[in-house]
Structure formats: C-alpha cells, structure tokens
PDB file of N, CA, C and O in Angstrom:
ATOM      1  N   UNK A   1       0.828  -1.189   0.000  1.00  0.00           N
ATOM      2  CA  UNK A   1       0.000   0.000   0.000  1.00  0.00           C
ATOM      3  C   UNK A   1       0.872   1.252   0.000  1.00  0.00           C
ATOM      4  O   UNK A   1       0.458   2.290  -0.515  1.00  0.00           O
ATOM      5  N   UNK A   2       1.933   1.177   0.504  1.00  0.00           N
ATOM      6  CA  UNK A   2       3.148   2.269   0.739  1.00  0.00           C
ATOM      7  C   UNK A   2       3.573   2.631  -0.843  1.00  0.00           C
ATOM      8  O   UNK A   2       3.737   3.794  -1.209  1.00  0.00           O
ATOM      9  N   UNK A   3       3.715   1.567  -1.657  1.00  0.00           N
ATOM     10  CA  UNK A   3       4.000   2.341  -3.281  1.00  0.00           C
ATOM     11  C   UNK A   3       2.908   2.333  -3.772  1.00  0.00           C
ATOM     12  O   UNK A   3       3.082   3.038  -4.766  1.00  0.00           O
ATOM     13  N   UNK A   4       1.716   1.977  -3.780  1.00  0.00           N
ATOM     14  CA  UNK A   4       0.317   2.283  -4.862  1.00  0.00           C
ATOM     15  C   UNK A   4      -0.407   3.552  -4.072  1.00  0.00           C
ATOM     16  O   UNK A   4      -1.273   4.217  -4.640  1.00  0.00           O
ATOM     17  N   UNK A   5       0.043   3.842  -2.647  1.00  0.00           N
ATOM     18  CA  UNK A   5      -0.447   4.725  -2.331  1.00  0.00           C
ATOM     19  C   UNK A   5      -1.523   5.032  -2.131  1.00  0.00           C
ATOM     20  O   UNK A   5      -1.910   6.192  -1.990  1.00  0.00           O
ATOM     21  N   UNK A   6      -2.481   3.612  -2.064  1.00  0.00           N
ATOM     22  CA  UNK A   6      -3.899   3.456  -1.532  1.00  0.00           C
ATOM     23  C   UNK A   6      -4.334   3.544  -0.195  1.00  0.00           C
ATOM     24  O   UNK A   6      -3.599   2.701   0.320  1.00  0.00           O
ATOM     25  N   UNK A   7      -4.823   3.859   0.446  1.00  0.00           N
ATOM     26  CA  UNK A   7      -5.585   3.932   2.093  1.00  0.00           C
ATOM     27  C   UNK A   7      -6.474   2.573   1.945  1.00  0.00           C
ATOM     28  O   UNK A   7      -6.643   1.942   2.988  1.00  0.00           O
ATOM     29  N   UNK A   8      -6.706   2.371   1.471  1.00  0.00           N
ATOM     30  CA  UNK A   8      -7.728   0.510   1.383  1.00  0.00           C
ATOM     31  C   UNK A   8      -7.090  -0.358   0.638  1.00  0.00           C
ATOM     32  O   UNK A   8      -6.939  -0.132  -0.563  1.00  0.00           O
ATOM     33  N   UNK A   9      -6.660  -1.373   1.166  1.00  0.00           N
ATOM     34  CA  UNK A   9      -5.770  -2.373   0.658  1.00  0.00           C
ATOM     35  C   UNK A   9      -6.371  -3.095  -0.744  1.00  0.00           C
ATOM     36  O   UNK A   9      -5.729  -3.720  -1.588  1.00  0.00           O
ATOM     37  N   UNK A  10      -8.161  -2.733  -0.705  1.00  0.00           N
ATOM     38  CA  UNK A  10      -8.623  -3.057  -1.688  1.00  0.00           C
ATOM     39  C   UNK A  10      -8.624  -2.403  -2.876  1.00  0.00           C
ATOM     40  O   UNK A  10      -8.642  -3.014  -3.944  1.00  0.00           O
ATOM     41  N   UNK A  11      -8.610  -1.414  -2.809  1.00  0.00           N
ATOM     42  CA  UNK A  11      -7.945  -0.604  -4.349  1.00  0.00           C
ATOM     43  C   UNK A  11      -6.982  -0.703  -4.672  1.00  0.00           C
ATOM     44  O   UNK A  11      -6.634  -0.260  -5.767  1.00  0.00           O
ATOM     45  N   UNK A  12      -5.902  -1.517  -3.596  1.00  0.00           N
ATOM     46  CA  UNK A  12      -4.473  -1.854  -4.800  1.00  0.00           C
ATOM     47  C   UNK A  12      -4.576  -3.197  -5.304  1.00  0.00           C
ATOM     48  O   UNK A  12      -3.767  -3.857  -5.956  1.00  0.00           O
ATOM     49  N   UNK A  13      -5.937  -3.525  -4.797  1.00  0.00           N
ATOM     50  CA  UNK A  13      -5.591  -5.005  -5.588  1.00  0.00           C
ATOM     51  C   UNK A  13      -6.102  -5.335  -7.235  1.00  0.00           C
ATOM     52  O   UNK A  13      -5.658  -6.214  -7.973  1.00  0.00           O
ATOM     53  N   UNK A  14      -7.011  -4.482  -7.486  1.00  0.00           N
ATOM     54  CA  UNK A  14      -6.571  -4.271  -9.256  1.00  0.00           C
ATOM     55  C   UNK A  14      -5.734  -4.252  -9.924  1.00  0.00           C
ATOM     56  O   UNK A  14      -5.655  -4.397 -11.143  1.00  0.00           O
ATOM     57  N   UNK A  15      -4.871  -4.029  -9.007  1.00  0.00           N
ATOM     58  CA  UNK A  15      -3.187  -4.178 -10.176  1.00  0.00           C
ATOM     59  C   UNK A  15      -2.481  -5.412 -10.242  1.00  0.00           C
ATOM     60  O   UNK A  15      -1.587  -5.615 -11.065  1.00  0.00           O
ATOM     61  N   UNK A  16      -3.044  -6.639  -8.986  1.00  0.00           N
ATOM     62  CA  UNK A  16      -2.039  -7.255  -8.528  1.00  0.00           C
ATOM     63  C   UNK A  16      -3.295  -8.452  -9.955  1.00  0.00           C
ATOM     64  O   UNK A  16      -4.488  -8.455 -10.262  1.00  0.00           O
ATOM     65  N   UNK A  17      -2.072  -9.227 -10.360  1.00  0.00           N
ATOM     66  CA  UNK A  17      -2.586 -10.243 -11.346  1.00  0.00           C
ATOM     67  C   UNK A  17      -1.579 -11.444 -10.782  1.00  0.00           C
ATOM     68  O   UNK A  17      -0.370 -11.385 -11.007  1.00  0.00           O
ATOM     69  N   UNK A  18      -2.231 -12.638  -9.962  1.00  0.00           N
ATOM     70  CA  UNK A  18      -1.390 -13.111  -9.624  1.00  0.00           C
ATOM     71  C   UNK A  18      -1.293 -14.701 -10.741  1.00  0.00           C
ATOM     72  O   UNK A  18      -2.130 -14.972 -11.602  1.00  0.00           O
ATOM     73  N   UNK A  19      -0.352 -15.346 -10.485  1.00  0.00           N
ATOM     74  CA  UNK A  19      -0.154 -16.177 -11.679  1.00  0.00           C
ATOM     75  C   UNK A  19      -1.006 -17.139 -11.834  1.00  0.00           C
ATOM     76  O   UNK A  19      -2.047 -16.793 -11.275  1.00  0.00           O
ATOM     77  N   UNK A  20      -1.153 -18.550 -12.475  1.00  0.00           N
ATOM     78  CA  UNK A  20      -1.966 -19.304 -12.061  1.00  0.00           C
ATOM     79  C   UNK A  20      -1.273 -20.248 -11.114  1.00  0.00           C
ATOM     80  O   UNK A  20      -2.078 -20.910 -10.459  1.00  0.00           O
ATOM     81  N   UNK A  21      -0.101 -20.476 -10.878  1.00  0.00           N
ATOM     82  CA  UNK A  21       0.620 -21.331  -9.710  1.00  0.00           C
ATOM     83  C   UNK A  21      -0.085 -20.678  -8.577  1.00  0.00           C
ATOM     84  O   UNK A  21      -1.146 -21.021  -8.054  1.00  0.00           O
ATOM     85  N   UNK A  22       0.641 -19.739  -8.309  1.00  0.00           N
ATOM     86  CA  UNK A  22      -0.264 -18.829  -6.899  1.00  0.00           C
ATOM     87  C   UNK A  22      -2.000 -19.168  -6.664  1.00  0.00           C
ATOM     88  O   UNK A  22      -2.509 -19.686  -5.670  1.00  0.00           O
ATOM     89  N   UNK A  23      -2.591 -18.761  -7.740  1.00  0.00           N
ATOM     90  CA  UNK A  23      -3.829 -19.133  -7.423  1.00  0.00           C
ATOM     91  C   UNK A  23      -4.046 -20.767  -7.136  1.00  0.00           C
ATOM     92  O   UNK A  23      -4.688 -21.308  -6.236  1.00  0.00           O
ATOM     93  N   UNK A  24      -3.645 -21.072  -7.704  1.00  0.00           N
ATOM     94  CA  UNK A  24      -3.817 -23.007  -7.188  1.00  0.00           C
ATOM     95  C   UNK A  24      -3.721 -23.343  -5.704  1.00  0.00           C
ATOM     96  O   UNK A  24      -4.289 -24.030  -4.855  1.00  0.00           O
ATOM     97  N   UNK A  25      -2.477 -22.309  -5.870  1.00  0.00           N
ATOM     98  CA  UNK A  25      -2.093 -23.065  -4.460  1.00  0.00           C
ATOM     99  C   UNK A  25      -2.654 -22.188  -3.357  1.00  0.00           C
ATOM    100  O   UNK A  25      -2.489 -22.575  -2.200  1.00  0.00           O
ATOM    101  N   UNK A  26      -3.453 -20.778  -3.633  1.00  0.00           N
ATOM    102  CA  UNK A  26      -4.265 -21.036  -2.414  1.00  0.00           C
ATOM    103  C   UNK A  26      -5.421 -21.221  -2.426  1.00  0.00           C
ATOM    104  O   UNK A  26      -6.193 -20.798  -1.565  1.00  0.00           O
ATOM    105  N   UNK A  27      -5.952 -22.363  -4.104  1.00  0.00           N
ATOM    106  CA  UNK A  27      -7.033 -22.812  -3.587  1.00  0.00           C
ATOM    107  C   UNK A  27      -6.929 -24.250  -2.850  1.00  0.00           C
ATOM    108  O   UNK A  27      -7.756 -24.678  -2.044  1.00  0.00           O
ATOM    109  N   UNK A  28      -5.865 -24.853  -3.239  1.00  0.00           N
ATOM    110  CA  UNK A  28      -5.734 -25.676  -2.262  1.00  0.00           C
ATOM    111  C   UNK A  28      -5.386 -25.653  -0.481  1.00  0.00           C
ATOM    112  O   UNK A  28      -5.510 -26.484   0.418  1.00  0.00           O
ATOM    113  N   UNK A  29      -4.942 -24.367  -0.553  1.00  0.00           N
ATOM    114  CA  UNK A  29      -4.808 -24.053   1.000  1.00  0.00           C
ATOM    115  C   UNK A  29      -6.380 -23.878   1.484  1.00  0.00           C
ATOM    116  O   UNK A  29      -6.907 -24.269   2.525  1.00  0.00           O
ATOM    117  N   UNK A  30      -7.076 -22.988   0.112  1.00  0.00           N
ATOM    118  CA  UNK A  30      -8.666 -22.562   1.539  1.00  0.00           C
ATOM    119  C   UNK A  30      -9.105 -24.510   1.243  1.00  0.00           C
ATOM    120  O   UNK A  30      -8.991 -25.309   2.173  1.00  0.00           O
ATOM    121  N   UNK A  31      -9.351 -24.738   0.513  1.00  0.00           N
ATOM    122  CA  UNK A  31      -9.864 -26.053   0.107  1.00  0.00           C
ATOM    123  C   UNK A  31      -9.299 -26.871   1.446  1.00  0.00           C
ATOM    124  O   UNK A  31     -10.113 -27.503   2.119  1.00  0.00           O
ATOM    125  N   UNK A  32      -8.132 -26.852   1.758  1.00  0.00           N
ATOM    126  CA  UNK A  32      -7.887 -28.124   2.848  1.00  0.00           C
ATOM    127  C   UNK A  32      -8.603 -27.276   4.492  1.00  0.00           C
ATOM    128  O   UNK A  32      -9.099 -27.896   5.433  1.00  0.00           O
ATOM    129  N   UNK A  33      -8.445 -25.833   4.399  1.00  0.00           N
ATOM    130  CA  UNK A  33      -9.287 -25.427   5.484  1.00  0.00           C
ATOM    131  C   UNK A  33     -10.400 -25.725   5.899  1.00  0.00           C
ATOM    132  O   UNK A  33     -10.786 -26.117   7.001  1.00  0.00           O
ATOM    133  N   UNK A  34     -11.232 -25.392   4.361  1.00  0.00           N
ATOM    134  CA  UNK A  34     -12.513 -26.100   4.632  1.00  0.00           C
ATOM    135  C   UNK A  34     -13.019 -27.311   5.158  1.00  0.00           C
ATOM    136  O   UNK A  34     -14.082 -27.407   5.771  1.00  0.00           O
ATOM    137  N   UNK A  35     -11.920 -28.607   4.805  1.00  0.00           N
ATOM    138  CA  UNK A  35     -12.046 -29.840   5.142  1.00  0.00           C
ATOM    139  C   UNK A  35     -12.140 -30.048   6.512  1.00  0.00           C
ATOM    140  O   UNK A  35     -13.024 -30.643   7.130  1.00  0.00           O
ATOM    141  N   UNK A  36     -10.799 -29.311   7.064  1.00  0.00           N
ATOM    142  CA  UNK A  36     -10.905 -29.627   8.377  1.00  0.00           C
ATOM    143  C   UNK A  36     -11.714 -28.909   9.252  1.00  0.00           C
ATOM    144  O   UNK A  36     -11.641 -29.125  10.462  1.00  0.00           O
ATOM    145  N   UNK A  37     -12.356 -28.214   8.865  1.00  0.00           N
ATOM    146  CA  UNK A  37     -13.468 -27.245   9.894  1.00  0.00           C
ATOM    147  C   UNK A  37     -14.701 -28.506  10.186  1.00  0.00           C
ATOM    148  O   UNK A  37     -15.688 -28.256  10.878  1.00  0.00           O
TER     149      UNK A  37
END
C-alpha cells in the first residue's frame, strides 16, 4: 500500500494479477481449510 499509495488495501488489488501457480495453491490451502473445519 506504501508504493500504490492506496488507504484501502482493496484498491491496490486491481493491479495485482497473480499467476496461475499462486492461485492453485491457495485454492488448495482454503480447500484443505474447509475440510478440516
């Protein structure tokens, strides 16, 4: 937030494009959360 210079962490996240490795792997992180709840 310190270089996009946003006050809401949610307006810098339009910029962020994360890869598809990254996304996998935290759908497998919420995915195993869910399990164990």
């Amino acid at each position: 937030m310190g270089r996009t210079r946003h006050k809401n962490p949610r307006a810098a996240t339009r910029y962020v494009k994360p890869g598809a490795e990254a996304v996998a792997k935290v759908t497998e992180i919420l995915a195993h959360l869910r399990r164990t709840h």
